[in-house]
N, CA, C and O of each residue as an XYZ file, in Angstrom:
828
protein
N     -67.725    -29.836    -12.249
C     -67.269    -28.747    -13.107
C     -68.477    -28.105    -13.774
O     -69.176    -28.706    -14.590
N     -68.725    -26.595    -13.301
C     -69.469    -26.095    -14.092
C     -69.519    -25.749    -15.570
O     -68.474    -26.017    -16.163
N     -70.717    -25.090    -16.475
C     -70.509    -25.170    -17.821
C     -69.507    -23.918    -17.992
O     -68.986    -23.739    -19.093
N     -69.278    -23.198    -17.100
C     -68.826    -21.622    -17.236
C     -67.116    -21.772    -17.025
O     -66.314    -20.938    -17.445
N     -66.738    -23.062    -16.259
C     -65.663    -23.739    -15.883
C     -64.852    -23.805    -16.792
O     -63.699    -23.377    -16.780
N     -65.556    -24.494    -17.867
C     -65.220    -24.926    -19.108
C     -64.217    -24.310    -20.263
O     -63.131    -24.694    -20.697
N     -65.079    -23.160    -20.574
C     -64.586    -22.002    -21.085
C     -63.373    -21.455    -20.022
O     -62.225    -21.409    -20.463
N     -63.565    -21.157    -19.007
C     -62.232    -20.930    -18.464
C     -61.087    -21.334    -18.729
O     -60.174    -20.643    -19.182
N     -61.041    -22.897    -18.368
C     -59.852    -23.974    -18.658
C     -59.374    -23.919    -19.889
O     -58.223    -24.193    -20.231
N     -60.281    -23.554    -20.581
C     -59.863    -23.827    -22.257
C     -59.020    -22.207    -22.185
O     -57.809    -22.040    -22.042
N     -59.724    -21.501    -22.282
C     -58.889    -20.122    -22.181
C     -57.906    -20.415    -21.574
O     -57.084    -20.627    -22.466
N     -57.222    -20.640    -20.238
C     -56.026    -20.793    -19.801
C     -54.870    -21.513    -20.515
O     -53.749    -21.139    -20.862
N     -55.822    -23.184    -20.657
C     -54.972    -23.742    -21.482
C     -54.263    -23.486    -22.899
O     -53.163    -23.931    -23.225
N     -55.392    -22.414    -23.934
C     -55.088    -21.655    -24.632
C     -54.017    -20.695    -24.748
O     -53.268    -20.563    -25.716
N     -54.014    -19.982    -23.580
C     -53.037    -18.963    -22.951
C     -51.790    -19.587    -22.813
O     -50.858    -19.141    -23.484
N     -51.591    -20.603    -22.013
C     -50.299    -21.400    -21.427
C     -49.534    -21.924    -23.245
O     -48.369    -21.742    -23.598
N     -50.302    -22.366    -23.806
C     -49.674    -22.806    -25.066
C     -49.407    -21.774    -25.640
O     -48.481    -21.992    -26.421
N     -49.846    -20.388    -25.677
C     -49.490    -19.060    -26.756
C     -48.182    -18.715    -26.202
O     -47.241    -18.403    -26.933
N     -48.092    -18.768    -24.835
C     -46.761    -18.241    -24.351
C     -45.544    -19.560    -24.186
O     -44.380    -19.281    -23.901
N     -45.959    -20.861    -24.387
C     -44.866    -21.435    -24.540
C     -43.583    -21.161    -25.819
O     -42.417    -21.324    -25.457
N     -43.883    -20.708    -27.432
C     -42.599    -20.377    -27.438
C     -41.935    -18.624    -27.043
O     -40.897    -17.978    -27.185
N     -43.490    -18.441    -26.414
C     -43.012    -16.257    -26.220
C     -41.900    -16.967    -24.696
O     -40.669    -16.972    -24.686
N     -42.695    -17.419    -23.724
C     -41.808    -17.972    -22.506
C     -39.858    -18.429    -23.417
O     -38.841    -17.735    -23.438
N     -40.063    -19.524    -23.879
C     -38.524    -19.561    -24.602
C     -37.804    -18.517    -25.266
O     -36.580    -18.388    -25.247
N     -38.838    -17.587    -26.007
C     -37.868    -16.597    -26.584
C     -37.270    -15.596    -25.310
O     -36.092    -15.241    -25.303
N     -37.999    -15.293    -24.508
C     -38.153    -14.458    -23.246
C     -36.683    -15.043    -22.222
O     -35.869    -14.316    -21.654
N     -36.710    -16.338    -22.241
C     -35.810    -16.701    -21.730
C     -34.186    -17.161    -22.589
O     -33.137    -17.367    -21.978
N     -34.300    -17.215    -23.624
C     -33.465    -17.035    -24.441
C     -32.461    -15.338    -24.799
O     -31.346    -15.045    -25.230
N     -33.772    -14.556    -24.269
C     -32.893    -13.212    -23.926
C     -32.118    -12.971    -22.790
O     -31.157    -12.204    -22.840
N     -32.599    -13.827    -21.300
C     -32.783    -13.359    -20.292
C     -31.021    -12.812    -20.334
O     -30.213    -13.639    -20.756
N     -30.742    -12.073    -20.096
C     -28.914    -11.936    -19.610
C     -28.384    -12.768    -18.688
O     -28.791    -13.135    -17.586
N     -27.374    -13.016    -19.338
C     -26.486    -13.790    -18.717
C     -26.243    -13.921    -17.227
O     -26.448    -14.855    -16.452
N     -25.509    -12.135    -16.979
C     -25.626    -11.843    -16.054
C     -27.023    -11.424    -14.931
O     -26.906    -10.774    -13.891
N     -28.191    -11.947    -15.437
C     -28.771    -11.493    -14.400
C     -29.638    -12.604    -13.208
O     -29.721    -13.832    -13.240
N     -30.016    -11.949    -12.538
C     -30.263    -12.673    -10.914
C     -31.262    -14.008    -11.217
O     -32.218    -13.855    -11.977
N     -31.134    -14.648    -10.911
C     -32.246    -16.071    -11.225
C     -33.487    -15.738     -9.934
O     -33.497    -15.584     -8.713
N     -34.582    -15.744    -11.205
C     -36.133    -15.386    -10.862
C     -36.380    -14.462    -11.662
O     -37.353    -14.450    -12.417
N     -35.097    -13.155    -11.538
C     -35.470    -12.019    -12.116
C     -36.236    -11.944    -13.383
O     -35.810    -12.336    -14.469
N     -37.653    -11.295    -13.120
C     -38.504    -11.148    -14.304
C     -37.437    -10.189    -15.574
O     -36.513     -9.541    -15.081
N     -37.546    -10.159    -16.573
C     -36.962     -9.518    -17.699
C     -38.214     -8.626    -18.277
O     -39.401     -8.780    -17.990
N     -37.662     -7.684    -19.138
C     -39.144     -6.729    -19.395
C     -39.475     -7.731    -20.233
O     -40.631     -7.831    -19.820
N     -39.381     -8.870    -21.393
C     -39.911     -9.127    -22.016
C     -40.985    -10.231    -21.541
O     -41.965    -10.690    -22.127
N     -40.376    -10.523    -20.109
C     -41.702    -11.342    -19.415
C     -42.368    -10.351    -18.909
O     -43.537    -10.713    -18.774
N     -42.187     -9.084    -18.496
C     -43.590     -8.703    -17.695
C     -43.995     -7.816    -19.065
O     -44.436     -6.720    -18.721
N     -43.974     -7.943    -20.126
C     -44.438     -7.200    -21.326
C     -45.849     -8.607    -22.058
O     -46.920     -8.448    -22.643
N     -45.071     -9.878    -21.606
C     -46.077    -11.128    -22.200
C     -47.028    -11.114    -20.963
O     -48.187    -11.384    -21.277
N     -46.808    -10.838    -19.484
C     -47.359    -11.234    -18.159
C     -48.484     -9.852    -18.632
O     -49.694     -9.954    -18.427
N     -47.904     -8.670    -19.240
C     -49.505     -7.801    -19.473
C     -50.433     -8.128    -20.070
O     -51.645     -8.143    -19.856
N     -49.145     -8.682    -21.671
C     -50.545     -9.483    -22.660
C     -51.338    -10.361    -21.880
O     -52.554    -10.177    -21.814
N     -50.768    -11.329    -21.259
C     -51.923    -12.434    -21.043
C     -53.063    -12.046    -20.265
O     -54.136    -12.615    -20.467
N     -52.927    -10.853    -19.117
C     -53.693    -10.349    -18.060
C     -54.666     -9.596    -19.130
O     -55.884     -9.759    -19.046
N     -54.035     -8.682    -20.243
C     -55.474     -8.257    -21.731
C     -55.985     -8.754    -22.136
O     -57.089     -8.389    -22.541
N     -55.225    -10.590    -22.376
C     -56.582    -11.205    -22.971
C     -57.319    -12.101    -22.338
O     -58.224    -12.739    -22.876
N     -56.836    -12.239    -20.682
C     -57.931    -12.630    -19.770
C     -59.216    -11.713    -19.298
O     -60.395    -11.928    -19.018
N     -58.495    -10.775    -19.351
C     -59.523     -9.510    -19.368
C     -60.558     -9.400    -20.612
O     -61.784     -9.392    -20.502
N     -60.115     -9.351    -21.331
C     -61.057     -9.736    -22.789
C     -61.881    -11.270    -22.895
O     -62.934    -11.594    -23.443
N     -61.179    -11.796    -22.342
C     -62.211    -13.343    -22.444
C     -63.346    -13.539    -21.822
O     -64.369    -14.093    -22.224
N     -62.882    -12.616    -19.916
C     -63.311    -13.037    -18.989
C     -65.319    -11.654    -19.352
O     -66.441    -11.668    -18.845
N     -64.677    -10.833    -20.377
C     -65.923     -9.858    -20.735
C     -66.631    -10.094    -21.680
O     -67.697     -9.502    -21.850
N     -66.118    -11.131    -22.590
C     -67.027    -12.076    -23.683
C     -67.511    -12.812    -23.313
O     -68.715    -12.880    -23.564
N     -66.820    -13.937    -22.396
C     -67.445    -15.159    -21.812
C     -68.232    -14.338    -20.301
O     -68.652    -15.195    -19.524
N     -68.405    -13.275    -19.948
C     -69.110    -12.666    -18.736
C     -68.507    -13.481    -17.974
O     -69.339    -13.983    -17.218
N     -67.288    -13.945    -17.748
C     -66.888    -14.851    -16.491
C     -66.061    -13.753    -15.676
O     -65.082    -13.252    -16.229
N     -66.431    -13.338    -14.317
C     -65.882    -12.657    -13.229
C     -64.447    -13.190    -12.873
O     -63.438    -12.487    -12.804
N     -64.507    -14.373    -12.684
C     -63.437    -15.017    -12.261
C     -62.190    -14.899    -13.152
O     -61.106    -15.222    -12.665
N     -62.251    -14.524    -14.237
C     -61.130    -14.433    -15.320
C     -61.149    -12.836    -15.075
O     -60.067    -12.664    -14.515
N     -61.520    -12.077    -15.137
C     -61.667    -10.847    -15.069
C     -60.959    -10.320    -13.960
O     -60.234     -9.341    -14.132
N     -61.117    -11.030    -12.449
C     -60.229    -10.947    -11.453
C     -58.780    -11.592    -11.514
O     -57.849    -11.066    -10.904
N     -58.618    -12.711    -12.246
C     -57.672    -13.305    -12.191
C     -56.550    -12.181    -13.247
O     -55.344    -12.015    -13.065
N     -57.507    -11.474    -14.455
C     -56.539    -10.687    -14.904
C     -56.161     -9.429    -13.928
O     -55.001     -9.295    -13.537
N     -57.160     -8.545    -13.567
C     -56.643     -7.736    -12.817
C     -55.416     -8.000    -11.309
O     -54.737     -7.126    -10.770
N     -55.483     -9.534    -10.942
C     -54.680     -9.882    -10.217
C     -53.614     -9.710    -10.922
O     -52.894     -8.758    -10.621
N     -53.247    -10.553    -12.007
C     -52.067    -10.559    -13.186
C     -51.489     -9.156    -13.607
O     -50.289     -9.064    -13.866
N     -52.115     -8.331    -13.664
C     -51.780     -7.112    -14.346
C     -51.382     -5.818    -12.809
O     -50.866     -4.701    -12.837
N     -51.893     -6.624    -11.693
C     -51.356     -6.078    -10.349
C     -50.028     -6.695    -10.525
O     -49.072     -5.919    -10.516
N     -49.866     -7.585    -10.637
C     -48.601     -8.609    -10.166
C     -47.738     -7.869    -11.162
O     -46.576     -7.561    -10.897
N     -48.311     -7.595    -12.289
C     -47.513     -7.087    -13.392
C     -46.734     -5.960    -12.864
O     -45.504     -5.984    -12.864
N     -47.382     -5.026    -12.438
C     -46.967     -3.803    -11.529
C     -46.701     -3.710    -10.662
O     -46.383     -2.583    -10.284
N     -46.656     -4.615     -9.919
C     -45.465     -4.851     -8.697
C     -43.892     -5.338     -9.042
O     -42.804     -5.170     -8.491
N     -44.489     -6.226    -10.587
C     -42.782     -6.619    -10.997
C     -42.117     -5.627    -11.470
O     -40.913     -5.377    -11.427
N     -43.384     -4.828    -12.134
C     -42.312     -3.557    -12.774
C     -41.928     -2.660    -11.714
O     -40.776     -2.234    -11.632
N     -42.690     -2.402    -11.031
C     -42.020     -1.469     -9.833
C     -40.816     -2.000     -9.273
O     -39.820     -1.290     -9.139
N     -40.850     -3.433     -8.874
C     -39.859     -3.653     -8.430
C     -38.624     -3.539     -9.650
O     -37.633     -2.841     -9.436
N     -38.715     -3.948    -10.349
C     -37.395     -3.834    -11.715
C     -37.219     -2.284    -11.790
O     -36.019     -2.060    -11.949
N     -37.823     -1.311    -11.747
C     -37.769     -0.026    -11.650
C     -36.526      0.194    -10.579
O     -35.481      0.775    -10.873
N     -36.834     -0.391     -9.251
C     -36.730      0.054     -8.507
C     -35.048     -0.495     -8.359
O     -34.093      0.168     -7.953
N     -35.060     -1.917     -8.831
C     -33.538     -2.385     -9.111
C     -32.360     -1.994     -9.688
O     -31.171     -1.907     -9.381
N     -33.324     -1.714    -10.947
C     -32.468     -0.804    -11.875
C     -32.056      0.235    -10.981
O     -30.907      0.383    -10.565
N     -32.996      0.910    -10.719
C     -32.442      2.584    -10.164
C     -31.186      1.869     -8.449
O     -30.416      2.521     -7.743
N     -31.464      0.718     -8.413
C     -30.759      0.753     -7.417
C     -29.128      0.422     -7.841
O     -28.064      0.633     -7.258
N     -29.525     -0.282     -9.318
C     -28.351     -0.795     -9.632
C     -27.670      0.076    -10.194
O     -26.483     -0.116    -10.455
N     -28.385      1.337    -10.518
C     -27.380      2.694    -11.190
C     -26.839      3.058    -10.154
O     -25.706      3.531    -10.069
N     -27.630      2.863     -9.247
C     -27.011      4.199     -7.853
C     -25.240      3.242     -7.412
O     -24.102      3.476     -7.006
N     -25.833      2.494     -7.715
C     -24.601      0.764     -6.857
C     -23.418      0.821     -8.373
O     -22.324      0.290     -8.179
N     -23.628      1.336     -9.541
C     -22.249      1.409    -10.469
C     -22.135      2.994    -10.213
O     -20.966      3.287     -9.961
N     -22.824      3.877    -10.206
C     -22.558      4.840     -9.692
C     -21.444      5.027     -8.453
O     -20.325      5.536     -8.523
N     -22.043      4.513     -7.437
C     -21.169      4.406     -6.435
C     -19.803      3.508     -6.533
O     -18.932      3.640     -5.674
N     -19.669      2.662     -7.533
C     -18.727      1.770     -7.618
C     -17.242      2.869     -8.568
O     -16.016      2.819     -8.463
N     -17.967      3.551     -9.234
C     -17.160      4.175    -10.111
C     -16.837      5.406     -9.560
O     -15.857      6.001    -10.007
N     -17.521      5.907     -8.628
C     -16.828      7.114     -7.787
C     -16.080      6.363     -6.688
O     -15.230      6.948     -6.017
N     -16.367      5.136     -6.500
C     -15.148      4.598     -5.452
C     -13.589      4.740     -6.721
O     -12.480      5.245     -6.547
N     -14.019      4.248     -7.577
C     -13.031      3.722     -8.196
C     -11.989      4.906     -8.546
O     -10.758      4.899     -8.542
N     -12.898      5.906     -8.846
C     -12.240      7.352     -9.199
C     -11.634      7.720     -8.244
O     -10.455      8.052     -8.368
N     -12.374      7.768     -6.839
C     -11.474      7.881     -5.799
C     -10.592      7.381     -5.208
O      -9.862      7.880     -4.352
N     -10.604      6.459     -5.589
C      -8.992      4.997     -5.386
C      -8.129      5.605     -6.263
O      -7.108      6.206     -5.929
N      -8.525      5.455     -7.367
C      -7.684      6.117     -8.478
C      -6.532      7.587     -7.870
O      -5.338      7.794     -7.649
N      -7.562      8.150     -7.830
C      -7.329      9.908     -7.135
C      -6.716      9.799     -5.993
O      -5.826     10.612     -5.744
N      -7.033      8.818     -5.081
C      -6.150      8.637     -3.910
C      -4.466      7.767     -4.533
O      -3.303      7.941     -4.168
N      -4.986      6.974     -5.434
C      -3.733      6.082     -5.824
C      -2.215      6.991     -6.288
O      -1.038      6.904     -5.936
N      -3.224      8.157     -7.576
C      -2.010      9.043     -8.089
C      -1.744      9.950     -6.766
O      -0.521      9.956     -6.631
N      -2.369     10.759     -5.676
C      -1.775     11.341     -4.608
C      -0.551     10.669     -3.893
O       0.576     11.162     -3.918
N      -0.907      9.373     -3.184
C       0.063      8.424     -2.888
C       0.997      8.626     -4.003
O       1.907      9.401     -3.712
N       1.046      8.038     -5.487
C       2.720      8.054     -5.902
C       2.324      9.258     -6.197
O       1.103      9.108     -6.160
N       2.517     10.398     -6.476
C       2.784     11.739     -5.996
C       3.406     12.365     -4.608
O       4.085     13.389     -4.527
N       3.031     11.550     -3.605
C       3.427     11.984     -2.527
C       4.796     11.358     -2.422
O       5.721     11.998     -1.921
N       4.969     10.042     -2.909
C       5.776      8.793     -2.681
C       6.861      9.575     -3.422
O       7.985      9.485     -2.928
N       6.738     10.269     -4.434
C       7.968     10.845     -5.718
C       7.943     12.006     -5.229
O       8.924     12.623     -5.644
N       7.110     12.824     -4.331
C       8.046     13.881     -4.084
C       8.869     13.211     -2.642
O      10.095     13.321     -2.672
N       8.504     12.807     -1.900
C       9.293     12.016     -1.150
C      10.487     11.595     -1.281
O      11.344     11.789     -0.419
N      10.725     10.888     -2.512
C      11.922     10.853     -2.663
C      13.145     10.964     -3.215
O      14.237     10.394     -3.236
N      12.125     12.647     -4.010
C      12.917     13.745     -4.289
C      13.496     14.075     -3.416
O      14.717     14.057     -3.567
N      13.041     14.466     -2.292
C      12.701     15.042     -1.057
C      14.396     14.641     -0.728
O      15.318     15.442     -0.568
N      14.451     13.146     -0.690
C      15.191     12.712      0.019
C      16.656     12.461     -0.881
O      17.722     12.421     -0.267
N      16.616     12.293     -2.419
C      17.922     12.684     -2.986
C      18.424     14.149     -2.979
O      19.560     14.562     -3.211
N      17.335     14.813     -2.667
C      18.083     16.116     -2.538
C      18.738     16.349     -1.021
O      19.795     16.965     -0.883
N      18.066     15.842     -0.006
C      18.925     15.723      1.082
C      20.423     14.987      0.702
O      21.499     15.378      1.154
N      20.297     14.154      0.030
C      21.659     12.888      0.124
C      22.179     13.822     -1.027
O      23.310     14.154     -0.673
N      21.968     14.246     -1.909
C      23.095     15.411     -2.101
C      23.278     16.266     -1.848
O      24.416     16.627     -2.149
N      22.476     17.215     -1.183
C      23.134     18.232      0.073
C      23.894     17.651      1.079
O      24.677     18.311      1.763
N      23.682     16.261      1.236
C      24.739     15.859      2.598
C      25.788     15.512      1.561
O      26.912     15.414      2.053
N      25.740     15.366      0.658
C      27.230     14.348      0.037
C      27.556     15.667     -0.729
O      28.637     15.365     -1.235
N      27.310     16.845     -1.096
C      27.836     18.372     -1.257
C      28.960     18.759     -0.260
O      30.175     18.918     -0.370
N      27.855     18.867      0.999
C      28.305     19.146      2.180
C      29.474     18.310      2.664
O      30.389     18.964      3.164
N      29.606     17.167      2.622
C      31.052     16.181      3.188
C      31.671     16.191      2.307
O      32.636     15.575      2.760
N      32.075     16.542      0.736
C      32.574     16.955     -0.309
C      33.305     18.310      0.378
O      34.534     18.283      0.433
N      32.578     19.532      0.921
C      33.275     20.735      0.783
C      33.957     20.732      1.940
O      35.068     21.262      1.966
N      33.184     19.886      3.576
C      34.080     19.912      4.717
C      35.342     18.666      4.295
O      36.500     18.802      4.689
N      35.053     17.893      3.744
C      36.452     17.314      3.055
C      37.529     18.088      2.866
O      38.525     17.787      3.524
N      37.587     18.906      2.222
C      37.708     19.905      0.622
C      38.130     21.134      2.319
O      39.361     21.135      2.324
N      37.846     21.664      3.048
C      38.115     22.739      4.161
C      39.260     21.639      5.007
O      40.469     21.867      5.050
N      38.813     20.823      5.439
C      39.771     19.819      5.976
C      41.198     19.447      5.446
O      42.195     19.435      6.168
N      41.196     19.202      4.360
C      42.755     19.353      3.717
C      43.036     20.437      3.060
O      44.047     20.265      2.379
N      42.494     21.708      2.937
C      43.076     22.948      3.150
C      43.371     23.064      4.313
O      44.524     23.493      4.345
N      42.891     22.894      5.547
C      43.649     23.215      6.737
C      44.689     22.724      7.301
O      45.550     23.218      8.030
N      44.374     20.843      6.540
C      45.799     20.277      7.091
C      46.895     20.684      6.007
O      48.058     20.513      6.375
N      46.711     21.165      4.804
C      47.644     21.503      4.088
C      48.280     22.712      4.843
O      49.507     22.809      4.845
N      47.515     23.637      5.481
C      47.470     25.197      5.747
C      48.567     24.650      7.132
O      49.575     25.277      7.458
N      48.209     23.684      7.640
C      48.949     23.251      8.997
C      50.171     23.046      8.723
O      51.012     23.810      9.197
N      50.592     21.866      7.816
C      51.361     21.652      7.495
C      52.690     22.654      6.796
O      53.823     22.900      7.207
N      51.959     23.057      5.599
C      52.544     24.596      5.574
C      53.174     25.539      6.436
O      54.186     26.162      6.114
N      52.477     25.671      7.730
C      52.972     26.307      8.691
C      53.845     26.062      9.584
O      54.594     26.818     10.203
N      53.665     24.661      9.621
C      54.227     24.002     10.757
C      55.775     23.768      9.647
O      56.802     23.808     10.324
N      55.979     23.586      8.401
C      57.229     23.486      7.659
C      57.716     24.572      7.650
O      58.931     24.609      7.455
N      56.933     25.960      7.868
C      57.824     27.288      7.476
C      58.267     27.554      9.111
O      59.241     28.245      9.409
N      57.591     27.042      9.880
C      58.180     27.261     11.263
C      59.442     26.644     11.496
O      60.447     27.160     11.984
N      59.214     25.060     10.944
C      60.771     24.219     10.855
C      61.605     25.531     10.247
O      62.124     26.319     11.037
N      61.714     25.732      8.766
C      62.591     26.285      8.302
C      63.046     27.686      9.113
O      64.225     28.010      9.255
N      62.209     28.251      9.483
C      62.282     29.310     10.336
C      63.283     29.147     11.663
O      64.230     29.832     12.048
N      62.778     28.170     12.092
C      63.952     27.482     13.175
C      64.925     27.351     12.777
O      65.857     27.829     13.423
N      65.159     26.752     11.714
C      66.268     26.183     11.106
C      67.446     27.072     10.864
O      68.587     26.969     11.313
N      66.921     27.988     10.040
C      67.270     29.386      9.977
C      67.646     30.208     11.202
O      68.357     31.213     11.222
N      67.358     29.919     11.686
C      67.329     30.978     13.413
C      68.648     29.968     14.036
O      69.539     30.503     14.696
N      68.662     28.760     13.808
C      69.634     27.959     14.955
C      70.628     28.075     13.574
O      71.635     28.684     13.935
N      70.719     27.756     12.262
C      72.053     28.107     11.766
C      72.359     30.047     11.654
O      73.364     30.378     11.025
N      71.629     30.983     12.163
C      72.154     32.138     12.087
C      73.174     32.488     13.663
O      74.064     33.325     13.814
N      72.517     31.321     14.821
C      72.875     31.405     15.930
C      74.324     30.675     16.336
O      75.123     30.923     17.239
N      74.316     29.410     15.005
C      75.253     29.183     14.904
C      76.820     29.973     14.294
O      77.971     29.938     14.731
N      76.120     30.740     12.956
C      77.138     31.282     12.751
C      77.949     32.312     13.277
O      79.169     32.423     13.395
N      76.716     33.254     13.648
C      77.153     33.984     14.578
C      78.114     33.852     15.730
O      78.885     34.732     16.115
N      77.923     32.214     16.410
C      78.626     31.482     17.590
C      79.966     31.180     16.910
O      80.861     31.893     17.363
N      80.246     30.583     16.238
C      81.360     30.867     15.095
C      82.413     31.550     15.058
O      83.543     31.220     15.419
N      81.905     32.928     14.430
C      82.315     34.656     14.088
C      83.041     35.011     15.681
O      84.065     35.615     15.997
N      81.837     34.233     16.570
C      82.397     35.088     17.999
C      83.451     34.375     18.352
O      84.312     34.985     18.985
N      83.721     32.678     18.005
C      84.930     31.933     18.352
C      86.047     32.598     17.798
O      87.117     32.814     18.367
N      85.670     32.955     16.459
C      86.973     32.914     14.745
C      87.738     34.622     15.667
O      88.933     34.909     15.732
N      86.706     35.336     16.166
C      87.010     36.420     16.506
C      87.842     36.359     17.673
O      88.718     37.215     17.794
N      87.671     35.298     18.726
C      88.160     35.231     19.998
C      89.443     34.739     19.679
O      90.445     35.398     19.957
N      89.517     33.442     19.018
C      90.763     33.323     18.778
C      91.753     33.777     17.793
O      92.873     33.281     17.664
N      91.180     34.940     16.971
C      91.947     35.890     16.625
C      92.499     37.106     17.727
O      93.447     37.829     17.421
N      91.936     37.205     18.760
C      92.105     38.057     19.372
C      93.262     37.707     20.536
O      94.102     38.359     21.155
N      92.766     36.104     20.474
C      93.985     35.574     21.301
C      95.205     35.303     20.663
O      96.110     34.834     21.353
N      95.397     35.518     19.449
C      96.050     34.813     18.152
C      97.089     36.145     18.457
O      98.246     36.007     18.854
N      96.376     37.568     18.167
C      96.955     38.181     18.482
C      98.022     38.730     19.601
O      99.157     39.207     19.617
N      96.759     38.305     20.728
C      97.635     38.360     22.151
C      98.802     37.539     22.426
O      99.611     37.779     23.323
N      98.851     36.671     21.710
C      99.759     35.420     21.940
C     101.346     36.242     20.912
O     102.529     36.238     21.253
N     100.658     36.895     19.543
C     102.018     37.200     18.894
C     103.029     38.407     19.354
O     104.232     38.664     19.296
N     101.552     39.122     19.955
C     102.635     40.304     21.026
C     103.053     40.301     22.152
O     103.524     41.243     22.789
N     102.834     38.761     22.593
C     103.630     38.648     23.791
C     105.115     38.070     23.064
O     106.277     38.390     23.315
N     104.569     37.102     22.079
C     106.050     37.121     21.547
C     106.413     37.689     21.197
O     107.536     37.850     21.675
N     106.080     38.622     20.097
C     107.260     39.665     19.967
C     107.830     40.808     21.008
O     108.632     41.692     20.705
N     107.096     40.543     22.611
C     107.578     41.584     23.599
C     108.776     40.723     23.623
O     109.912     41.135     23.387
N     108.337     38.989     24.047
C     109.280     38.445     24.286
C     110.707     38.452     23.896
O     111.775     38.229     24.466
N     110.224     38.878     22.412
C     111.298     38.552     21.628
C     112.424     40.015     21.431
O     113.588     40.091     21.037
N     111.464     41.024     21.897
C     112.389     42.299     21.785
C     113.025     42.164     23.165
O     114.133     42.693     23.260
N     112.538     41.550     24.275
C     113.176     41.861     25.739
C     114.547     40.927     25.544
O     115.584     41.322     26.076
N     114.545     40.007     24.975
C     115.471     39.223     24.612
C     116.755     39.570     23.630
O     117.928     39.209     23.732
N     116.038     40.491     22.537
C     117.221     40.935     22.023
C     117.641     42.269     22.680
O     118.810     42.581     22.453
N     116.885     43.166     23.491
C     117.744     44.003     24.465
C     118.197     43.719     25.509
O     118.625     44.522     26.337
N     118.150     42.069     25.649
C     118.761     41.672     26.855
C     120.559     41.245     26.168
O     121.532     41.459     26.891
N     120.711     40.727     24.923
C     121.791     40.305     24.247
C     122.020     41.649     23.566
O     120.806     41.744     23.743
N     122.194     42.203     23.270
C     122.620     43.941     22.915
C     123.212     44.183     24.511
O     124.362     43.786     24.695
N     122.639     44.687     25.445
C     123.111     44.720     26.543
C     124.122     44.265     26.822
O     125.117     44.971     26.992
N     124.130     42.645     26.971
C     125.015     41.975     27.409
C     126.449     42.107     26.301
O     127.609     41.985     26.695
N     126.153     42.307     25.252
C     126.795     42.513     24.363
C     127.933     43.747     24.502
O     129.146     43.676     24.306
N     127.153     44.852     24.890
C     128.020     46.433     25.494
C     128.625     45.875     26.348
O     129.754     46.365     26.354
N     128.528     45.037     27.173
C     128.874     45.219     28.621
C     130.700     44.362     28.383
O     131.800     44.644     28.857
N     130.295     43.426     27.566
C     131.296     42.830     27.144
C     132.764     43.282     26.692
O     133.577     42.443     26.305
């Protein structure tokens, strides 16, 4: 171990103990929800400090090797932040996209029952246009059989009427015939009856 070694180790070891309780507080923030590894800004905010004051040590103590090791650190630093940059922006774009799905589920959801309720509007208004409709051909149907019936009773009576006028008439023509014979019958008797008494008158002169 060189003498220049020395000073190094101590600096590190220095370093490692400053950030043991910044490391706990750092991780005491970390969110709940987030990814295990994932740096937090408040670690790559301590990961700059330490890379400033390796950088500062490594230009007091003229040690190169600390000087690189910070600029390594303070690269690394900026690769974590880029990458967390880059998460974030990915993770806006990813609730972004989650919430225009959602809007659009949504937007598709109310179309569906919109479509679903005029649907079956749609369809009570059919089932009462059909149950209107078999209501009024009901409703035409026993007007006609009434209308039938009606007709078909004034035709009876009509008949009825027609065979007792045919009757009476048949009647009138008997009541008439045998008045006529009624008659014929009384003037044969009374021819009879006059030939008879000018037959006894006669016989009577002769006497």
């Amino acid at each position: 171990m060189s003498l220049q070694t020395i000073p190094r180790t101590a600096v590190d070891s220095y370093l490692k103990l400053l950030r043991l309780p910044a490391d706990a507080v750092a991780r005491a923030l970390r969110p709940k929800n987030g990814r295990d590894g994932e740096t937090t800004g408040v670690e790559l905010a301590l990961d700059r400090v330490e890379a400033t004051l390796r950088d500062v040590a490594g230009s007091v103590l003229r040690d190169p090797e600390l000087r690189d090791d910070a600029r390594r650190r303070r690269a690394a630093a900026n690769e974590r932040e880029r990458a967390l940059t880059l998460r974030a922006a990915a993770d806006h774009r990813s609730r972004e996209a989650d919430e225009e799905l959602a809007r659009r589920s949504q937007t598709a959801e109310r179309e569906r029952q919109a479509a679903a309720r005029r649907e079956q509007e749609k369809k009570e208004r059919a089932d009462q246009k059909r149950v209107a409709e078999s209501r009024e051909l009901a409703q035409v149907e026993s007007r006609r059989r009434a209308a039938a019936e009606d007709a078909a009773r004034k035709a009876e009576e009509a008949l009825d009427d027609r065979s007792r006028r045919a009757r009476l008439e048949q009647l009138e023509t008997e009541a008439e015939t045998l008045e006529e014979e009624q008659e014929a019958l009384t003037a044969r008797s009374e021819s009879q009856r006059l030939r008879r008494a000018a037959g006894e008158t006669k016989a009577a002169r002769k006497s």
